[in-house]
C-alpha positions in Angstrom: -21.4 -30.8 -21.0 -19.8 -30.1 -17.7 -22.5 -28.9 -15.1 -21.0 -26.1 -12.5 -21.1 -27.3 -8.8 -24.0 -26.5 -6.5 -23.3 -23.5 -4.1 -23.8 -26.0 -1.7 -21.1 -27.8 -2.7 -18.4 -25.6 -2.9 -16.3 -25.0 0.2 -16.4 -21.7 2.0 -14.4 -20.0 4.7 -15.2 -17.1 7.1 -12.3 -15.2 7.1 -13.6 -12.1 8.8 -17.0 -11.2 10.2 -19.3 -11.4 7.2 -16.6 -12.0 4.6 -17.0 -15.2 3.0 -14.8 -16.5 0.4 -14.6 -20.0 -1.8 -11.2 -22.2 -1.4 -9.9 -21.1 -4.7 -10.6 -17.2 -4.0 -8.4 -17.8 -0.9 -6.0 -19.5 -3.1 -5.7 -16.7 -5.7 -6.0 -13.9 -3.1 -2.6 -15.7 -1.4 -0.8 -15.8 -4.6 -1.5 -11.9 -5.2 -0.3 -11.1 -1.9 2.6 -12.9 -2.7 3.4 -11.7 -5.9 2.6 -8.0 -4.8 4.9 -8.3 -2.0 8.2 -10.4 -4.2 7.6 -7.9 -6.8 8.0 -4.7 -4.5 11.4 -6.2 -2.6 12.5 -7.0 -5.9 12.2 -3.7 -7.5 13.7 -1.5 -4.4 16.0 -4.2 -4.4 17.0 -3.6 -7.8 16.7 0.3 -7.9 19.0 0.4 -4.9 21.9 -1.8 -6.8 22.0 0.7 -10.1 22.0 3.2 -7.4 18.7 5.4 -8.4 17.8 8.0 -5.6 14.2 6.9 -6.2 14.4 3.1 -4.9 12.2 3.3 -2.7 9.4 4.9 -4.6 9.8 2.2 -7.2 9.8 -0.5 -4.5 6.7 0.6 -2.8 4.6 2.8 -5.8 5.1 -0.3 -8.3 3.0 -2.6 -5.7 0.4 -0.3 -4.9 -0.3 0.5 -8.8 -2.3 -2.8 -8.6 -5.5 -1.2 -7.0 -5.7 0.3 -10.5 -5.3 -3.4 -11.9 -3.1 -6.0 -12.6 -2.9 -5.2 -15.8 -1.6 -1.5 -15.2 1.1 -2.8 -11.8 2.9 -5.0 -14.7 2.9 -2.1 -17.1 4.7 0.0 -14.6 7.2 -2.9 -14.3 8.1 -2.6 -17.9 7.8 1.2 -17.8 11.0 0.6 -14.7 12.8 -1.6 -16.5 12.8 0.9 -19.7 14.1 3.4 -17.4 16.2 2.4 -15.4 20.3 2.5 -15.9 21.9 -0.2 -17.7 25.1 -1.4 -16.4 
């Protein structure tokens, strides 16, 4: 059986005043920032080319639907691409 690492083991970083996160928190937090961002050019990006007066709200509403979870952000990207005009 695998034993879990001490706490003093694992490698921390300080990256504000009394925020403390592991390596691989930092890691994940990095690839959510860059899938929030990639995913918000890419859907204004998108909206704009099939011409839909609401680009913009796609491109920047899509992103912020992840403060109410990943789970719901991706759901709204389906939701889009059910909507939107087929060329």
């Amino acid at each position: 059986m695998l034993e879990s690492p001490s706490i003093v083991q694992v490698t921390t970083y300080e990256i504000l005043p009394g925020v403390v996160v592991a390596r691989d928190e930092l890691w994940l937090l990095l690839a959510l920032l860059v899938l929030w961002a990639t995913l918000g050019r890419w859907l204004y990006r998108d909206a704009t080319s099939h011409g839909s007066e609401w680009a913009w709200q796609w491109g920047f509403g899509t992103p912020l639907a992840v403060i109410a979870g990943l789970d719901v952000m991706l759901l709204v990207v389906v939701i889009y691409l059910l909507l939107r005009d087929s060329e």
